[in-house]
C-alpha positions as CSV (number, residue, x, y, z in Angstrom):
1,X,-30.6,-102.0,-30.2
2,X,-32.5,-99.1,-28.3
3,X,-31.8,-95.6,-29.0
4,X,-33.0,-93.3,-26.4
5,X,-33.0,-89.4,-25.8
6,X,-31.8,-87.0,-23.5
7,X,-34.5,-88.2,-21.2
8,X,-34.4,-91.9,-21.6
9,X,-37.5,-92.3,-23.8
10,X,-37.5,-95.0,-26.6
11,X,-36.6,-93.6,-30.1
12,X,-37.9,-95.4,-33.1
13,X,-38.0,-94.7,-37.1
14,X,-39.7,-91.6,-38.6
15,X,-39.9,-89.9,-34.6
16,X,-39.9,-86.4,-34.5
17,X,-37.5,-85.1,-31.6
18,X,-36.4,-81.6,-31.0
19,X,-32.8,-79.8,-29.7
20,X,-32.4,-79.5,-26.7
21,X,-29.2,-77.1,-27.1
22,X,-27.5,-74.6,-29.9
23,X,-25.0,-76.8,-31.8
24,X,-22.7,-75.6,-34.0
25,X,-22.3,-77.2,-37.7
26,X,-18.9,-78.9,-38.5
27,X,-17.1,-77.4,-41.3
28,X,-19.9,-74.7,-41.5
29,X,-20.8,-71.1,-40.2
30,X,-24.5,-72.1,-39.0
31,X,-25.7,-72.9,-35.5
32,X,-28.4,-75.0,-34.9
33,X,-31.2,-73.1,-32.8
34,X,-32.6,-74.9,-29.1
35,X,-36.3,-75.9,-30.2
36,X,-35.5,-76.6,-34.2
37,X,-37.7,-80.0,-34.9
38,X,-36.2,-82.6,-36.6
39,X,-38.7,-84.7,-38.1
40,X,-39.0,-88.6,-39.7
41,X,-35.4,-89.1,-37.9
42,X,-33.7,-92.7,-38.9
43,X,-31.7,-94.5,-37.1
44,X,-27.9,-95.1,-37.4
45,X,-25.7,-98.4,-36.5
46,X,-24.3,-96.1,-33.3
47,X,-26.8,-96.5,-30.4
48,X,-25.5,-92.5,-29.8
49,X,-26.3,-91.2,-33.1
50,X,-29.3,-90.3,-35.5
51,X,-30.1,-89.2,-38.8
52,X,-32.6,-86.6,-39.5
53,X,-33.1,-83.2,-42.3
54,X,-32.3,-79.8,-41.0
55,X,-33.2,-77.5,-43.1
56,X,-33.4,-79.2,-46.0
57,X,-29.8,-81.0,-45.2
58,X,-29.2,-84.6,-43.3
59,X,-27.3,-84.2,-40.6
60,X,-26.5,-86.6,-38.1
61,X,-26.9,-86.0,-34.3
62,X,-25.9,-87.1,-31.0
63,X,-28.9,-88.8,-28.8
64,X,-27.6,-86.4,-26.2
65,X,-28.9,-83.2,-27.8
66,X,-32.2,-83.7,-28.7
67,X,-36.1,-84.4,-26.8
68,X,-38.6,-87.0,-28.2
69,X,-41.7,-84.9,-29.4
């Protein structure tokens, strides 16, 4: 399966990618910031969809939203 980013580029195990827009948290009052770094993301069974810690929390995040590093 390849996961790719908001540019197309290959995304692979323990990549560090960055967002490429403000996204608000479900069920919570924070916003993620354009530019935070995600780093050492995994990858998920959905093509669309990575794991990765944000601020010390694992979150997981649409392909759509963030830039390879």
């Amino acid at each position: 399966m390849e996961v790719k980013d908001s540019n197309g580029t290959l995304l692979a195990e323990g990549d560090s990618v960055k967002l490429i827009k403000d996204l608000k948290v479900r069920g919570s009052s924070t916003t993620l910031k354009r530019g935070t770094v995600v780093k050492n993301i995994r990858l998920t069974d959905d093509a669309e969809e990575i794991e990765g810690k944000v601020e010390k929390t694992v979150m997981v995040l649409k392909t759509m939203f963030v830039q390879k590093m």
